[in-house]
C-alpha beads as a LAMMPS data file, in Angstrom:
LAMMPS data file: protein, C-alpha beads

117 atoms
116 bonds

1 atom types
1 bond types

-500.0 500.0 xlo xhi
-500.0 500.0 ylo yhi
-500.0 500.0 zlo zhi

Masses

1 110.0

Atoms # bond

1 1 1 -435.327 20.636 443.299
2 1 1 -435.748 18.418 446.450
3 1 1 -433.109 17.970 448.917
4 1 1 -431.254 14.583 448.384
5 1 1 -428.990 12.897 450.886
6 1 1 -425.135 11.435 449.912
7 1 1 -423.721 9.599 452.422
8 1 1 -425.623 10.912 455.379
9 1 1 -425.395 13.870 454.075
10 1 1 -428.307 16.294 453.341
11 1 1 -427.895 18.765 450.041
12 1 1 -430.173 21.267 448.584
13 1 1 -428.924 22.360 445.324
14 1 1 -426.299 20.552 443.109
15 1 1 -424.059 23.709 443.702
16 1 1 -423.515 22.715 446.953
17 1 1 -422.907 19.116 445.993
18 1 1 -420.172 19.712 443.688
19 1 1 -418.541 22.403 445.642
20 1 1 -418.470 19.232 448.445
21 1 1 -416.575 17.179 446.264
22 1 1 -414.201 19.651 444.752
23 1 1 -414.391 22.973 446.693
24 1 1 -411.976 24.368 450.035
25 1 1 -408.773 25.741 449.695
26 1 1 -406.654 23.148 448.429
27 1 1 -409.045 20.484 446.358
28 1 1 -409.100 22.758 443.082
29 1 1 -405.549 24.128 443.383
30 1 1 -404.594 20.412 443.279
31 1 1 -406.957 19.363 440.171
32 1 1 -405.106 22.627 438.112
33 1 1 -401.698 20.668 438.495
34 1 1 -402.572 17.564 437.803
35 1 1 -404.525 19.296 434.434
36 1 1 -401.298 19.089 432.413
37 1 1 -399.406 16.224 433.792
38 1 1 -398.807 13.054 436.450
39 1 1 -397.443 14.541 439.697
40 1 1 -395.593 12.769 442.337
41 1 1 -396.486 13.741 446.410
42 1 1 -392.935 15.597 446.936
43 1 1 -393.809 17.776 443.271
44 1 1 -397.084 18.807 444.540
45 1 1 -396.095 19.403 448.235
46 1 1 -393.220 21.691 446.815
47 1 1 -395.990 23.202 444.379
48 1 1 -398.242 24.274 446.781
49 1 1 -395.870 24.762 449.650
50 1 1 -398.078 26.414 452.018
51 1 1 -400.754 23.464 452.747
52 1 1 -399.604 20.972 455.728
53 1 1 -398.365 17.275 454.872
54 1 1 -401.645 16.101 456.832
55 1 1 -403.657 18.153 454.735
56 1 1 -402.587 17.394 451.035
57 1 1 -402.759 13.213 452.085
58 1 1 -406.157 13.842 453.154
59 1 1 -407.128 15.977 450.130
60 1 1 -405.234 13.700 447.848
61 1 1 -407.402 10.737 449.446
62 1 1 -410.898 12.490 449.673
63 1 1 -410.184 13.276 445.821
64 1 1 -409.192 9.495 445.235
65 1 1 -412.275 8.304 447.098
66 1 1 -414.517 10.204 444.788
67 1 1 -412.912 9.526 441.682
68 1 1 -411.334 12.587 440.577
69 1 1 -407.634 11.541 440.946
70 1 1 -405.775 8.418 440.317
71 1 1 -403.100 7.164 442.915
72 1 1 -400.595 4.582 441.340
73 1 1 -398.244 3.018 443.282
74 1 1 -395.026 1.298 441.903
75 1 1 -393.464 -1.638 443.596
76 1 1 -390.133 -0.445 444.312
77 1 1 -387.714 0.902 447.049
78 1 1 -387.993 3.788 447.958
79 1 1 -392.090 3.760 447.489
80 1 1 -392.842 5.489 444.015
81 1 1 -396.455 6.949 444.064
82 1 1 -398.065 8.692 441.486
83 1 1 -401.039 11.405 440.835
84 1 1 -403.143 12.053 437.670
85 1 1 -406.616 12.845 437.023
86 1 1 -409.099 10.396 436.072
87 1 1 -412.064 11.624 433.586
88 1 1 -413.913 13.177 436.339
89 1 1 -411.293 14.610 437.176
90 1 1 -410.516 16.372 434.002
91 1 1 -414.264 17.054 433.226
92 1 1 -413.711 19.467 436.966
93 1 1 -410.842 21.321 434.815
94 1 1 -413.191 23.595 433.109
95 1 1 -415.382 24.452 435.890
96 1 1 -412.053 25.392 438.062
97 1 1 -410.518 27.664 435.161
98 1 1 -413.557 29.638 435.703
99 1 1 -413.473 30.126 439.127
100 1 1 -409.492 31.021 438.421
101 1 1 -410.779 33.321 435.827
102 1 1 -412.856 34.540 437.759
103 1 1 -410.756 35.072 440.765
104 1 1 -407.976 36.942 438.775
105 1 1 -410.890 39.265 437.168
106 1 1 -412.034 40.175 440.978
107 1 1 -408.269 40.521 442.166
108 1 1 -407.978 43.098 439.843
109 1 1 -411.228 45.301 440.347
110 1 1 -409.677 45.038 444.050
111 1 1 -406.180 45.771 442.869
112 1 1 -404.867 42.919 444.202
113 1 1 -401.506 41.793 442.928
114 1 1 -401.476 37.883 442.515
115 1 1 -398.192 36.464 444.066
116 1 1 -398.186 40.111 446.525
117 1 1 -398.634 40.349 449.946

Bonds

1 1 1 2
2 1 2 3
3 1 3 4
4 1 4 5
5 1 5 6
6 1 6 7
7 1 7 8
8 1 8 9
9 1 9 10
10 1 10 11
11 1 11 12
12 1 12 13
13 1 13 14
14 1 14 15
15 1 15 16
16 1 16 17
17 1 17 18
18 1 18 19
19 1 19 20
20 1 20 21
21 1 21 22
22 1 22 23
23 1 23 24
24 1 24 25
25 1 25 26
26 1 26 27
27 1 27 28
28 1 28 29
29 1 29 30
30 1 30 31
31 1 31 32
32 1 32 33
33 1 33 34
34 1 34 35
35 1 35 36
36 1 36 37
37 1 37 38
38 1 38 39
39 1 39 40
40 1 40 41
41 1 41 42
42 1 42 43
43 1 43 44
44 1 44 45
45 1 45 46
46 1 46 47
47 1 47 48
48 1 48 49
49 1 49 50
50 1 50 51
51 1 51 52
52 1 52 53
53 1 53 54
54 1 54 55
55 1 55 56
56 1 56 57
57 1 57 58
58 1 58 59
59 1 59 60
60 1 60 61
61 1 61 62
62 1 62 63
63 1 63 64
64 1 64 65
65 1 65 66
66 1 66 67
67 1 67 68
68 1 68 69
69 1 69 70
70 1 70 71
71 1 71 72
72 1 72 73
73 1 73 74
74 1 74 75
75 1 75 76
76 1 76 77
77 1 77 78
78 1 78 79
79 1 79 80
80 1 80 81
81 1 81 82
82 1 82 83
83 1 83 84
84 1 84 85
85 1 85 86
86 1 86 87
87 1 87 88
88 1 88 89
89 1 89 90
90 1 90 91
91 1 91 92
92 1 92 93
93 1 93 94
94 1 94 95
95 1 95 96
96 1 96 97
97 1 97 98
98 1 98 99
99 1 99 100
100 1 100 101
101 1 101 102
102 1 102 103
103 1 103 104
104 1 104 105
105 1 105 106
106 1 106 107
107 1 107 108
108 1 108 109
109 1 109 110
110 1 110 111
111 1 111 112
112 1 112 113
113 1 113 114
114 1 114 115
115 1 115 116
116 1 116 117
């Protein structure tokens, strides 16, 4: 396959392309929350405690600008903003259960405990 260019951007597989839009450490493990239900900032933020403020709003935006998430805003005091998934969104679902899968399969050959230090 030829390399194609997104955005400035120069890819060379379709791996890499998709692992652009969905991949780091905090894009998927925001997707599998949002799999099941609408999720307000202050729910995911206490969900995934460990990444920055700065760095969910960006994630949360990069993942709005490309279509995977929708961000609904209500018109009322204080500011009520929700999270869901859009279809793109829930077509990543299946591609992040197997990396999870995955992920707990190689924890395990490592003996890695999840939720251990």
């Amino acid at each position: 396959m030829p390399d194609f260019i997104h955005k400035s951007k120069v890819y060379y597989n379709p791996v890499e392309f998709a692992l652009d839009r969905i991949g780091g450490a905090w894009k998927m493990p925001i997707l599998w929350r949002l799999k099941d239900r609408v999720m307000r900032y202050n729910e995911l933020k206490k969900d995934i405690p460990h990444v920055t403020h700065k760095m969910l709003t960006t994630q949360l935006r990069q993942l709005e600008e490309e279509g995977f998430i929708n961000r609904t805003v209500y018109p009322v005091v204080p500011p009520k903003v929700e999270y869901s998934l859009t279809e793109r969104g829930l077509r990543a679902i299946p591609v992040v259960e197997v990396i999870r899968n995955y992920g707990l399969e190689l924890m395990a050959e490592f003996g890695v405990e999840p939720g251990k230090k």
